[in-house]
C-alpha angles and dihedrals in degrees: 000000000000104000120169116211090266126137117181095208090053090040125022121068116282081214121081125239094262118127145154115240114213114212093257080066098045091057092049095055092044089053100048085054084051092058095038091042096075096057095041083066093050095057091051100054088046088057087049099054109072088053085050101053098038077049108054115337109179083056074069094055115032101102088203083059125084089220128214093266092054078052095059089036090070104037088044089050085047107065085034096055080050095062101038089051092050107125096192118043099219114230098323120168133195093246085147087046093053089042103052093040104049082042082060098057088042087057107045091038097233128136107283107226083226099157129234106266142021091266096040097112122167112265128225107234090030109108111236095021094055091055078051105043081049084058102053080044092064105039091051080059095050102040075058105058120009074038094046098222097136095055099044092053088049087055111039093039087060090054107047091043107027114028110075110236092247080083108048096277128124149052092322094054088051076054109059090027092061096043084068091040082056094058084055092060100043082056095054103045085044089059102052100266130111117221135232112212135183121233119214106196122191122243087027132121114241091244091054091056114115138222123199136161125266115207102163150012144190111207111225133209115292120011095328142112145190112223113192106215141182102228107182094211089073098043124193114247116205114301098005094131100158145084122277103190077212102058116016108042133063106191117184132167118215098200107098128060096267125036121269116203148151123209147164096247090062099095090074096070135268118056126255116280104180145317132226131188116255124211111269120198113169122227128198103271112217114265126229106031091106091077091067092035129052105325089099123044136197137197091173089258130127099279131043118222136221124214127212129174085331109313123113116222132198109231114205112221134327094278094068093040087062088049084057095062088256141113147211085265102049111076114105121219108256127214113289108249099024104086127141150251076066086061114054101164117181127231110283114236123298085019115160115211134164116164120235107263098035136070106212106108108207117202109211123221130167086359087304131120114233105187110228103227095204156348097281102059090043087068087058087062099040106285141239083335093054092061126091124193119226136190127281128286090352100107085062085078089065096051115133151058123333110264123272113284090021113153117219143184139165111253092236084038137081095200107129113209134188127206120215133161085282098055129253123358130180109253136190102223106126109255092233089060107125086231092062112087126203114229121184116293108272102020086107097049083054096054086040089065113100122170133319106224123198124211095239135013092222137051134175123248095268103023131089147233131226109224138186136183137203152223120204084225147025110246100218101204103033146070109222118221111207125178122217120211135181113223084216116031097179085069110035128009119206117237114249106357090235135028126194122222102214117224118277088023129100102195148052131178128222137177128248118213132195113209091210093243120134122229117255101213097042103249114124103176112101126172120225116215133210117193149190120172111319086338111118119182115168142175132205120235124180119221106209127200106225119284129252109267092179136014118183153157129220103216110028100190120033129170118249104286095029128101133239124196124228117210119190121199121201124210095228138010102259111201091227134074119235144164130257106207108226122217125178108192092208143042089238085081136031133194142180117273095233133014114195127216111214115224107284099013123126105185136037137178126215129183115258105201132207123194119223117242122189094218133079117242141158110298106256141215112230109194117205123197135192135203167152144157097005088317118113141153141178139212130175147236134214108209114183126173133265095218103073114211133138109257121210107242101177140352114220124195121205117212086030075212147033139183120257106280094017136112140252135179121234124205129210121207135195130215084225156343113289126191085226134068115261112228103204125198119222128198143135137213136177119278123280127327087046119054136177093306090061098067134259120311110268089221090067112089104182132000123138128251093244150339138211120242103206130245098283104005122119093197139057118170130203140176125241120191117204125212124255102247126178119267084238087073113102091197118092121140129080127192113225116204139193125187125198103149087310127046118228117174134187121202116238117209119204106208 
C-alpha cells in the first residue's frame, strides 16, 4: 500500500471547487480550447488511422473519394469547433487549479492558505484572496496546457464519443489507453510524487470533466487498484484524518473490455471512462496567505485556534495570537458542528513543529514526535521555512510512539523498521518505498534501546558489578555508540564510558566500579544510565558498606556510674572510611552520636556511659543500636543501682477475699534478693478516689505498720483482721499497700 504523507485535510483546500468565471476568464478558457483543439483532432485522427487502413486502404487513397479520414476530419473539427464557439461555460471549476496549487505548498512545505469551511473560497477585490484566487487562476491555466489537460480531454472525449469503434473509438480505446496511463501513476507515487489526472466521464461535456490529485494505491486482486486521491469537490474538513470510500478512493478494474470504476466523482453523472496523468511542473506558491485564511480557526468559543500541517491547536489569549504573527481579524469560521477539543488530530507525516517559547524542532512521523538534534539535519526536512511555530504548551498532547504498522528509517541510512504494539522490528520493506518515512540519525537507535540490566542490585564499597545493556532490536547496517554514566561518580565509575553495540548485534557488556568512596551524605543508591541520543534506560544499583559481623558489650551488666565498651566487628574490610550512627533507647546509658571507621579497618570500640544515681531501682536493660545505610545491629546493657535495697515488686492477698470480721494472710515479694534486711512499709485506704494520705480503711481491724524481709530472702508474710459491719454498709473493699522503694498495693473485698 504506497501511501505518500499526504492528508487531505492538512493539506488539500477546506473550500470546494465551486467559482464564478468573469468574462475575461471565459474567453480565456474558450480561447485556450481554439489553440488545443487543432492538435486533439489530430490525435484522434492519428488513432483512427491504423483501424482505417487494416479496414479499407485504397478509401485512403482514392483522391474522388472523400476518404475516411476526410470523414473524421469533419466530425472531429466539429465537436471541437463546439466547444471552441460555447459562449457560457456551463458550471466549470478550477479543480486543476486546486490540484497543482495545493501540490505546490505540499512541495515546498509552507502553510497552505486553505480557508476555514467548505464555502470559504477565496474572493476577487479581497487583499490576500484575491492574490489567491489569482493563483488557483494560473495554475488552472497552467494544469491545461503545459499539463496538458485541455488537450487530453479534447481528445479523449472525441474518441470515446465521436470515433466509432470500428476505428479505434470508444469505451475500449479509454481502456487500453488508461491502463498505460496506470503504469504512469504507479511510477509517480513509487517515486515519492503524488500525481495530478484527468477523469473523462461518459455522458459528460468536456468542459464537465474533473482533475484531482492521487497520492496513494493499493493494488487489488486481478488486474485492479485502489488510488487515494484529493478531489476537491469533496473537500476535508479539520481532523478528519481518515478515509471516506466517497470521497477519498477511485477503484477500477482494467480487466474487461471497457473500464469499471467507481469514483467520487460519480455522483455527478456519467460514469468514469478513463484517467490519464497530466504533466505536473511545480511554481513557487506565494508565501504568507496562510495568516488571513485558514492559519487561524474559529468556532466562536473562548479560544481561537491555529492549524498546522493538520493539527488544531488551542491558542491562549490574544496575546499569544499577535506573537504568532495574527490578529484579532484573522481567524477564519470554521464548519458548525466541527468544533475542538472533540477533534485533537496529530501532525501529519514530515510535519515541522517547534512551539513558541522553545527551541527544540520535532519532526513528526506515524503521529510521533523525532527531536531534530540540530541545523544540519533540519536541512535534510526542509529547513527554518519548514518549520511552523505553534502556540505554547500545545505539541505535549502528541508525545509518544509511532502508531502501529509505522515504517522507519534513518535519513544517512537505508534500515527499514517497523513499529508494532512490541516495539521495533527489522522489515523488509526497501528503504526507497514511498510508505517508509525518514526521522532524524539517530532517532532509531534511540527507540532500539531497551534496558541496561546489572548482575546484582547491590555491591560492596570496593567491588564491582558486571553490566549489559540492550537494544529491542539488532540494527543490521550500523554500529551503535552508548554512552554509560554513573548518577554518582565519587562512588562508582562505568567501564568503559561507551560501549558500542556492533551491527547485527543487541547487546554489550560493561563493568561497574565503586571507587570506594562513602557517600557523604549517606545515600547509597546511584542510577546508572545508558544513552542514545535523547534515549535514556537506567538501573539502580546500592552500594553497600560491609555488614556487621559482631556487636557487642564488655561488660554486659555495670552498675549505675560505671562504663561498658562496644566493640563492633565488620564482615569484611571495606577501602573507604565511613560513619556508624550510635543510639542509645534509654537515659541508663549514653553513647556518642557517630563512630567513624576509619578506610580498611574491620573493628572499632566506642565508650558506653552510665550515670550514677544515689537511689536504688530495678536493674534495667539499656539497648544500644548501631547503624548506617539499611545495616543495623543491637546489643544490650544491663544497668543495676549503687544503692543496694530490696524493692517491693507485687502485694498478694489469700483468701482474695474474707468475710467481714475474718482473716487473711498478705505476702510481700522482692524483686529481688538484697544482702541487707527490707524494711517494708504497710498501710491501707479506701478505694480510689482516696489513697494512703487519706488514713487507713475503716473496714481493717487489726495489720501491722511493717515487716522485715531477711538478708537474702524475696518474700515476708502478715495477718490482717477485718471488722464485723452491718450488711446495710455499701462499703466493702479495702486496698491493702506495701512500700519498699516502690508501692504496690492488692484490694481486699469483705463479703
Amino acid at each position: 500500500m504506497p501511501l505518500l504523507p499526504w492528508r487531505t485535510d492538512a493539506d488539500g483546500f477546506r473550500f470546494s471547487n465551486s467559482w464564478t468565471f468573469d468574462s475575461t476568464e471565459q474567453s480565456s478558457l474558450a480561447s485556450l480550447a481554439a489553440s488545443v483543439a487543432p492538435a486533439a483532432v489530430g490525435a484522434v485522427i492519428a488513432t483512427a488511422i491504423g483501424p482505417a487502413l487494416a479496414l479499407a486502404p485504397f478509401l485512403v487513397l482514392d483522391p474522388a473519394f472523400p476518404g475516411l479520414l476526410t470523414l473524421l476530419t469533419v466530425a472531429s473539427s466539429g465537436v471541437a469547433g463546439g466547444v471552441v464557439g460555447s459562449a457560457n461555460l456551463p458550471g466549470f471549476g478550477m479543480c486543476g487549479g486546486m490540484v497543482y496549487t495545493s501540490l505546490d505548498y505540499w512541495w515546498a512545505k509552507a502553510a497552505l492558505p486553505y480557508g476555514g469551511n467548505v464555502n470559504d473560497q477565496p474572493m476577487r477585490g479581497t487583499a490576500g484572496q484575491a492574490t489567491l484566487r489569482d493563483t488557483i487562476w494560473m495554475r488552472l491555466l497552467a494544469s491545461l496546457t503545459g499539463g496538458g489537460a485541455l488537450q487530453e480531454t479534447l481528445t479523449w472525449s472525441l474518441i470515446l464519443n465521436q470515433l466509432p469503434p470500428l476505428f479505434g473509438g470508444g469505451g475500449s480505446t479509454l481502456c487500453q489507453l488508461t491502463a498505460t496511463e496506470w503504469t504512469k501513476v504507479k511510477a509517480s507515487i513509487d517515486a515519492g510524487n503524488p500525481c495530478p489526472i484527468g477523469l473523462i466521464y461518459t455522458t459528460r461535456d468536456v468542459w464537465d470533466q474533473h482533475q484531482i490529485l492521487v497520492y496513494g494505491y493499493d493494488q487489488l486482486p486481478g488486474n485492479s487498484a485502489r488510488l487515494y486521491v484529493y478531489d476537491n469537490n469533496n473537500p476535508h474538513d479539520f481532523g478528519e484524518t481518515g478515509f471516506d470510500p466517497t470521497k477519498d478512493f477511485l477503484t477500477f478494474d482494467l480487466s474487461g473490455p471497457n473500464l469499471k470504476a467507481t469514483s467520487p466523482g460519480d455522483s455527478h453523472g456519467g460514469t468514469l471512462a478513463g484517467f490519464f496523468c497530466t504533466n505536473y511542473s511545480g511554481a513557487p506558491p506565494p508565501i504568507g496567505l496562510a495568516t488571513s485564511f485558514g492559519e487561524f480557526v474559529t468556532w466562536g468559543g473562548p479560544h481561537n485556534f491555529m492549524t498546522a500541517y493538520g493539527a488544531v491547536l488551542p491558542i491562549a489569549d490574544t496575546a499569544e495570537l499577535g506573537a504568532l504573527g495574527g490578529s484579532n481579524t484573522d481567524p477564519r469560521q470554521g464548519s458548525a458542528g466541527i468544533m475542538p477539543p472533540a477533534i485533537k488530530p496529530h501532525p501529519r507525516d514530515n510535519a515541522l513543529l517547534r512551539e513558541r517559547s522553545s527551541a527544540p524542532v520535532f519532526l513528526y512521523q506515524g503521529g510521533a514526535p523525532f527531536h531534530v538534534p540540530d541545523p544540519t539535519q533540519l536541512m535534510h526536512f526542509g529547513g527554518w521555512s519548514a518549520v511552523r511555530v505553534v502556540p505554547d504548551n500545545t505539541i505535549a498532547a502528541f508525545a509518544g510512539r509511532p502508531i502501529n504498522k509505522t515504517l522507519i528509517r534513518e535519513f544517512s541510512d537505508s534500515s527499514v523498521f517497523a513499529y508494532n504494539l512490541y516495539g521495533l522490528a527489522l522489515s523488509t520493506t526497501s528503504s526507497s518505498s514511498p510508505d517508509v518515512r525518514v526521522v532524524p540519525d539517530g532517532a532509531i537507535q534511540g527507540l532500539l534501546l531497551d534496558n541496561v540490566t546489572l548482575d546484582y542490585s547491590t555491591m560492596a564499597i570496593g567491588g564491582t558489578c558486571h553490566g549489559k545493556v540492550m537494544l529491542k532490536a539488532s540494527f543490521p547496517t550500523k554500529d551503535i555508540a552508548i554512552a554509560l554514566t554513573c548518577s554518582q561518580p565519587a562512588l562508582a565509575t562505568i567501564q568503559p564510558a561507551s560501549v558500542t553495540i556492533t551491527k547485527g548485534t543487541v547487546a554489550a557488556d560493561f563493568l561497574v566500579v565503586s571507587t570506594g568512596a562513602a557517600p557523604i551524605s549517606g545515600g547509597y543508591t546511584v542510577t546508572i544510565s545508558a544513552m542514545v541520543g535523547e534515549a535514556t534506560v537506567t538501573a539502580p544499583l546500592i552500594i553497600e558498606p560491609p555488614g556487621i559481623a559482631q556487636f557487642t558489650l564488655s561488660p554486659t551488666s555495670v552498675i549505675a556510674g560505671q562504663s561498658s565498651t562496644g566493640t563492633i566487628t565488620l564482615a569484611a574490610l571495606c577501602p573507604a572510611g565511613f560513619d556508624i550512627n550510635l543510639f542509645s533507647y534509654t537515659s541508663y546509658a549514653t553513647v556518642q552520636g557517630v563512630v567513624h571507621v576509619p578506610p580498611n579497618t574491620k573493628t572499632i570500640t566506642f565508650p558506653v556511659n552510665t550515670p550514677a544515681l544515689n537511689y536504688t531501682f530495678v536493674a534495667f536493660q539499656a539497648t544500644i543500636q548501631a547503624s548506617y545505610a539499611k545495616i543495623s545491629a543491637t546489643a544490650t546493657l544491663t544497668v543495676n543501682p549503687s544503692v543496694v535495697a530490696g524493692i517491693a515488686k507485687s502485694i498478694a492477698l489469700f483468701p482474695s477475699s474474707v468475710a467481714s470480721g475474718g482473716s487473711v494472710t498478705a505476702t510481700v515479694t522482692l524483686w529481688n534478693a538484697v544482702n541487707v534486711a527490707t524494711d517494708v512499709g504497710l498501710t491501707s485506704h479506701d478505694p480510689p478516689p482516696a489513697t494512703i494520705y487519706s488514713g487507713p480503711s475503716a473496714l481493717i481491724n487489726n495489720m501491722p505498720n511493717s515487716i522485715m524481709i531477711p538478708a537474702g530472702q524475696t518474700q515476708g508474710k502478715f495477718t490482717i483482721t477485718t471488722k464485723t459491719i452491718s450488711s446495710q454498709v455499701t462499703k466493702r473493699t479495702a486496698v491493702i499497700v506495701a512500700i519498699a522503694i516502690h508501692q504496690v498495693s492488692a484490694k481486699l473485698p469483705l463479703t
